[in-house]
N, C-alpha and C positions, 0 to 999 in steps of 0.2 A: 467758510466751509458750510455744507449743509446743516439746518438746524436737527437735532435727535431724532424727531417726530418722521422727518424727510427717511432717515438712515431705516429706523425703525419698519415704516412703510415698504423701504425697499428690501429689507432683511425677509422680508413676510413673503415677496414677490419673486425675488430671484435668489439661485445659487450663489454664495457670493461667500469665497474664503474667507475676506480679512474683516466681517463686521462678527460672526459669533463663532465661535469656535464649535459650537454644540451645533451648528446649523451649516456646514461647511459647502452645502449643493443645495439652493432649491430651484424654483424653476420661479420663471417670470409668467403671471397668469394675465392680468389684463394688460399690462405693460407689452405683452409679445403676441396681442390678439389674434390678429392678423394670422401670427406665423402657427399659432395653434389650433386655427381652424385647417380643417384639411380641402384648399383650395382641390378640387379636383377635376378641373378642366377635360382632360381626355375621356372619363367616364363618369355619365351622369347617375346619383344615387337610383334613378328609376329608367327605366326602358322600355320603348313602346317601337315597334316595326323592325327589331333587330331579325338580322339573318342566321334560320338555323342553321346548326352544320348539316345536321343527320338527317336533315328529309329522306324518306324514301324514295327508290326509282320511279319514274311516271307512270309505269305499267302497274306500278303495286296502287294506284291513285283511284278513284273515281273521277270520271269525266267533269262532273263537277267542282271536286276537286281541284281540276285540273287548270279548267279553263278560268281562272278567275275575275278575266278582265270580261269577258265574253257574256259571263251571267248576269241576266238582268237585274237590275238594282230593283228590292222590292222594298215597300213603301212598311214604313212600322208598323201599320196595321197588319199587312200579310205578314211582318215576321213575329211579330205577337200570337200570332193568329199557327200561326208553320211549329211554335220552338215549343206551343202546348197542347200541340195536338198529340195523338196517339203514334201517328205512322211514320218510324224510322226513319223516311225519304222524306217528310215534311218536315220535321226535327231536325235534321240535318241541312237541309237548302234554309231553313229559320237562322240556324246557328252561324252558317258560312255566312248568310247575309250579313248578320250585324256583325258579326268580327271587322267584317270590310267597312262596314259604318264608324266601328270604332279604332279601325287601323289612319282612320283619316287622318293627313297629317296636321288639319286647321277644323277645330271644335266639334271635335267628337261627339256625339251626342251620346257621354257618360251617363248624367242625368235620368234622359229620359228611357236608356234602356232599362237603368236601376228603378226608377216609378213604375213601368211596365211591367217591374214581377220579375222580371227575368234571370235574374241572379239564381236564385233556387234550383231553377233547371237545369241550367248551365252544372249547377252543383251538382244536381244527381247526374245529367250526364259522364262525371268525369268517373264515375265507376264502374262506367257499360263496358267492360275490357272486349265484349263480342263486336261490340260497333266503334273502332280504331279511329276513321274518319271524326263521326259525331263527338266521340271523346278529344280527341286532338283540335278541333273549329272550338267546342267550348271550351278548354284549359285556353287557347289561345285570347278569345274571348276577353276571360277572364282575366287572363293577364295583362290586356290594355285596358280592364278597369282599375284594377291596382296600380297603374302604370300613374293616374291622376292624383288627387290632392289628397290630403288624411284622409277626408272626409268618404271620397270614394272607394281607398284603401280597407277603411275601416267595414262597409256595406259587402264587400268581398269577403272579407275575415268571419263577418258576423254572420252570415251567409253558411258558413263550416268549410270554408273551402281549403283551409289549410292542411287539416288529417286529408281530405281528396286529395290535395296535393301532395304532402308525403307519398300518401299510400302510391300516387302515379308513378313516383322515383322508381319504384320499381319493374316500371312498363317493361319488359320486355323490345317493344319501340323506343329505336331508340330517340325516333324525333317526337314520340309524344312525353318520355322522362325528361327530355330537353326544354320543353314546352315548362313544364313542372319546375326547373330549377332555375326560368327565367321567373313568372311565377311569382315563387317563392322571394325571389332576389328583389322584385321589385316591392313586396308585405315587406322583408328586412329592411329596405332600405329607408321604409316609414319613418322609422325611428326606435329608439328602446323600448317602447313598450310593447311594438308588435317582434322586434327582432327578441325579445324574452319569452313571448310569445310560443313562437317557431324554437325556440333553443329546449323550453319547456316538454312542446311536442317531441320532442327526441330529430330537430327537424338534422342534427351535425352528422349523428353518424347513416341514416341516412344516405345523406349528403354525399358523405366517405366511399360508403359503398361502392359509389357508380367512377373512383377512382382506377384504373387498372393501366396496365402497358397495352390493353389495348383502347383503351378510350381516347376517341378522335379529339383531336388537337382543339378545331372550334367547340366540340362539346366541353373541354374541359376551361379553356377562354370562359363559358359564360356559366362554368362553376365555379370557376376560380373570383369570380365579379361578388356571386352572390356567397360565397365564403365573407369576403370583405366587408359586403353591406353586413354578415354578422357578424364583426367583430367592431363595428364602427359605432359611434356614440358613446359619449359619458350622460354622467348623473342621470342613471348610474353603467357603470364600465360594463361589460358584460361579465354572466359567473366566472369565477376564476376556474370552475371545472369544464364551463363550456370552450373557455381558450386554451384549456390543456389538451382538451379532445382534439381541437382543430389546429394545433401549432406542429405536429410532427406531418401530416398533410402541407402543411403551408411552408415547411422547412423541403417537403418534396419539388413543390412546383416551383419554390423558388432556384432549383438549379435545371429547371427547365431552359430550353432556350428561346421561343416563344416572345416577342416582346408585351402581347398584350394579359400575357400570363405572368410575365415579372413586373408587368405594371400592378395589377390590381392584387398578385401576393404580397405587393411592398407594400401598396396602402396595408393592406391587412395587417401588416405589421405594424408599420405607422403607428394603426389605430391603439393597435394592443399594447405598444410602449408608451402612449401617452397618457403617462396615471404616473402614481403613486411609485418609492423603489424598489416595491417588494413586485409590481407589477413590469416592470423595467426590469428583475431581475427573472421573472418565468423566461422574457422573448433572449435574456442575455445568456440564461443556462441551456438553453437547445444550441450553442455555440454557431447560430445564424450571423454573426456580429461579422463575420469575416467578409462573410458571400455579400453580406449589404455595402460593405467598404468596395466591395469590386464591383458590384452595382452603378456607386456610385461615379464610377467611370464609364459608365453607358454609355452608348451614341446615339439611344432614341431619349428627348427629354422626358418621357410619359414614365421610363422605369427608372429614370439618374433622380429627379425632385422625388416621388416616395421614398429611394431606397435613402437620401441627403435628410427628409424627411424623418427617416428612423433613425438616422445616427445622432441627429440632431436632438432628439428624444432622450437618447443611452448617454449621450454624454450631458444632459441634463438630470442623472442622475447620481447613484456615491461618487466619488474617487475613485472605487474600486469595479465599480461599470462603466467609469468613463477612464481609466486604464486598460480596458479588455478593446475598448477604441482605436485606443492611440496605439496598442500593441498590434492591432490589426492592421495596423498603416494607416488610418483616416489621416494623419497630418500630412501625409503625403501627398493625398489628395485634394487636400483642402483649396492649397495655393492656386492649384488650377480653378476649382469652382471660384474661387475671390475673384478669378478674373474671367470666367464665365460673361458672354459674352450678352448675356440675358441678366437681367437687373433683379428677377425672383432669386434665379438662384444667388445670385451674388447677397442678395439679404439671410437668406436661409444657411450661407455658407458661415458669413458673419456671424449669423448668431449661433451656430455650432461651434463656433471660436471663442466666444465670450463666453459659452461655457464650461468650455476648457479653460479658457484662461483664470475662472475663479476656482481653481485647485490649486492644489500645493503646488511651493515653489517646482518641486522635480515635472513635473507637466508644464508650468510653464519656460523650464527651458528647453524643456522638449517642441516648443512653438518655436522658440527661436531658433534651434538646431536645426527645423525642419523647414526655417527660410518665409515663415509667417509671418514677421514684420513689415518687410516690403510693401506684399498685396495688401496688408492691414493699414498700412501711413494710406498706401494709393486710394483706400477709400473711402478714408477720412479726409482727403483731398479731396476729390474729383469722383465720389460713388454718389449713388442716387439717393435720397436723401433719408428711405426707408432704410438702406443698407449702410449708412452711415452712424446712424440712431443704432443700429447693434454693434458698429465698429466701435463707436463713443464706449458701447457698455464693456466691450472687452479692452478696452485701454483699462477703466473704472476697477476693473477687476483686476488686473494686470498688476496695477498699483496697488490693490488692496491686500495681494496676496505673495506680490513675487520679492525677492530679497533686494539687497539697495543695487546691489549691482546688477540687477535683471532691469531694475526701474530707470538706471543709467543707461543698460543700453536701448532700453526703449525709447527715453529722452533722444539717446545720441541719432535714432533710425528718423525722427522728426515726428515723431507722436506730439511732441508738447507743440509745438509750431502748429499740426494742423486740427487738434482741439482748439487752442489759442483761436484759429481761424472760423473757429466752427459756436465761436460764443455771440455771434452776430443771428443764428437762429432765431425762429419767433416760439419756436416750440422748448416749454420751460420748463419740464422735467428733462429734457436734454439738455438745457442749460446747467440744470442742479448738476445731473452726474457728471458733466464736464470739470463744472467747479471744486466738486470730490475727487476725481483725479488730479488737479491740479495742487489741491490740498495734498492726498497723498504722494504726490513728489518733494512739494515740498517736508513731509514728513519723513523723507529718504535722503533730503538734500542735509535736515540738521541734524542723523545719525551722522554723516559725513565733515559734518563744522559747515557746511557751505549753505548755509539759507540765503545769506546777503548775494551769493554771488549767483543765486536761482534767481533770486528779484530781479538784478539788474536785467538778468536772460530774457525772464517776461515781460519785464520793462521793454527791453531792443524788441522783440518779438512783437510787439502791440498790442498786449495781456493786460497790461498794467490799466490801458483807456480802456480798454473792454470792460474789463472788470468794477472798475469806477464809474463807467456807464451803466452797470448791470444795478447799481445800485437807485437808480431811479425806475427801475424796474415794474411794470404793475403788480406782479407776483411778489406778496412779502417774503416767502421763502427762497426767492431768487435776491432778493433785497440783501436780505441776513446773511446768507452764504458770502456774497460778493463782500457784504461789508466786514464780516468774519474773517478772510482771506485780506484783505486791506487795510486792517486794525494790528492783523498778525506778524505779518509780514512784506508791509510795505509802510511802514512806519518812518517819520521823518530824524530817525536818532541818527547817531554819525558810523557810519561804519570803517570799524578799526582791522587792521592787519589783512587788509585782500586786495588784491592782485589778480588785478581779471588782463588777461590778454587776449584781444580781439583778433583772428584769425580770418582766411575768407569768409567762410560762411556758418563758423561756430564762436562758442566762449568756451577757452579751455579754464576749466580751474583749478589752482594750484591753492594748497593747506600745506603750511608750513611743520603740522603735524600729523601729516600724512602721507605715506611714502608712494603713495598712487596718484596718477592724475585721471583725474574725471574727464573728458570731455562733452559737453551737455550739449 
């Protein structure tokens, strides 16, 4: 079995019932890195040439305006020269130019607008509420400055542009407040320091404000994005008063219907459950836990992985939030993601499983009642080998927390066969946890008298070589464990009073003081 140090390491990492009683849920940090970064493929943290919703009609436009493809491209000079002069109409043909410079899809020339001086302008134009046009080309502007690296981000911010942009929220226009809360979305989405920033400014309720029954669908799409970018990033999480301001909001748009609306409100949630259980327990007491579970039956992938996302979070955290789960129906659901036909989810599904399964015995027969074993053997079998690595952990768990007879019938589903099969890995913290689970059977097997008759099983099974292989191991922790398990209970003593009867394709075992039979 694993040496202490191993156990130790893992107590500190993940949720995990049967190592302290005082520590019965925690989460797994670098062990589960991957699954705790918020892959987020459909939406990128920043945004450059996105479509507004609310432009105005063409008649309400200036021909300039209008015609964008049509205006000659003028050379940095003249727009250096246009965006600081005095005359409105120069100011503004200045402005529209480099917007379109920096809308380019291939090297913008960020840089050299920012050398040019030009930020500042751009800044005080976003106040001219008399000149609509000129204020809307600079907020736009500006937003595909923010749109590039910290460093450009930062030249924006430092600039004042964040109070101009609050203050735009309130445009009356509604495509140049739209302009403002892309903007914004893309400073949040810097990172914590500018998204504390904007929280600081009063950038949430704001935000809020421009919420109503009648706000267009794409305007609220690209507030709902930039909701997200502020709730997103640790170290550190965001204020706990700024996620309270913005979660009864975010419990709205999630029973929108909208998919790219219940995408980026699930991130936001995501983000918000992924801390600490007191942080786990704000997004679990707006009683959101249910609408996420139904989520997670989507037919668009962009709102099913967030909302799997969150749940995967909530039952990473007590018993009694990852109860409010399972009472919601996630186990229901689960089976189907394990066999999700995309290999992310199938990882993400797993590891929401392994954290159920490191809770009390009553949850984990709530896995088995709910027909969880199957898809769990199937992808210790034959799953991809990211999602196998979390199936390993919920066996690990399984055994560390479930009663003997839970541990039987997971033996009997072919859990120990396809761990058995999965100790040929090269990767050696899934060798250890494996070896821990194997351990913990047999710790189930000598409440029941039957150690000798678990041996033979992993002997037939092909455990036994694995395992005596394992001990030439490069990793001395993988050395020790194997040789631990081989010292303990693969001993060459004689073994008295058992009676193993080989059947097709199990060992049933009979104790002659015992009035049940096992079959393992």
């Amino acid at each position: 079995m694993p040496t202490k140090n191993v156990v130790d390491e893992r107590i500190s990492k993940f949720k995990n019932k049967g190592k302290d009683p005082a520590k019965l849920r925690e989460k797994r940090i670098s062990v589960c890195v991957e699954l705790r970064k918020a892959h987020k493929n459909e939406s990128f943290l920043k945004r450059r040439n996105i479509t507004l919703s609310s432009l105005p009609d063409e008649d309400a436009l200036s021909p300039e305006y209008i015609s964008n493809d049509t205006v000659t491209a003028l050379s940095m000079e003249d727009i250096i020269k246009d965006v600081n002069s005095d005359c409105k109409d120069s100011q503004t043909r200045g402005c529209q130019a480099a917007r379109k410079l920096l809308s380019q899809e291939r090297n913008p020339p960020l840089k050299e607008i920012i050398d040019a001086g030009l930020l500042s302008r751009f800044v005080s134009f976003l106040s001219m509420d008399d000149e609509p046009i000129l204020q809307f080309e600079a907020a736009w502007a500006l937003t595909n400055v923010a749109s590039g690296t910290s460093w450009h981000t930062q030249q924006v911010v430092e600039h004042g542009a964040v109070p101009a942009f609050i203050a735009l929220l309130a445009s009356p226009m509604l495509h140049i407040s739209e302009q403002a809360v892309w903007a914004l979305g893309n400073i949040a989405g810097d990172g914590a320091a500018y998204r504390d920033v904007l929280i600081e400014c009063n950038v949430i309720p704001a935000l809020l404000a421009r919420i109503s029954p009648d706000t267009p669908v794409g305007y609220l799409r690209n507030l709902t994005w930039t909701l997200s970018n502020l709730c997103r990033n640790k170290n550190p999480c965001p204020p706990l008063s700024a996620v309270l301001q913005v979660l009864p909001s975010l419990i709205q748009l999630l029973h929108l219907s909208d998919k790219d609306i219940l995408s980026d409100a699930c991130w936001a949630i995501s983000y918000l459950s992924d801390g600490d259980n007191n942080r786990i327990d704000v997004v679990v007491k707006t009683g959101i836990v249910h609408r996420l579970v139904e989520l997670m039956s989507h037919e668009e992938l962009s709102v099913m992985t967030p909302a799997l996302r969150s749940i995967g979070n909530i039952v990473s955290g007590s018993d009694l939030q990852t109860q409010t789960a399972v009472d919601a129906g996630v186990l229901n659901v689960l089976p189907k993601l394990m066999r999700h036909p995309k290999a992310s989810v199938q990882k993400e599904a797993a590891w929401a499983l392994s954290n159920i399964a490191a809770g009390p015995c009553k949850q984990i027969q709530q896995l088995i009642t709910c027909g969880l074993l199957p898809p769990l053997v199937e992808q210790l079998r034959n799953g991809d080998f990211k999602t196998q690595r979390e199936a390993v952990w919920a066996v690990t768990n399984f055994t560390s927390g479930g009663t003997v007879e839970q541990v039987v019938h997971l033996v009997q589903s072919g859990a120990l066969e396809a761990i058995i099969n999965l100790l040929q890995v090269k990767d050696a913290k899934v060798i250890l946890v494996i070896l821990d689970a194997i351990n913990n059977i047999f710790m189930a097997a000598e409440k029941l008298g039957e150690t000798e008759k678990l041996s033979l099983l992993v002997e037939e099974l092909g455990g036994l070589d694995r395992i005596e292989m394992l001990q030439n191991h490069d990793n001395d922790m993988v050395y020790q464990a194997a040789h631990n398990l081989i010292e303990k209970y693969f001993g060459d003593g004689e073994i008295e009073g058992v009676k193993v009867d080989t059947t097709e394709d199990a060992f049933v075992f009979k104790t002659p003081d015992a009035q049940r039979t096992f079959e393992f």
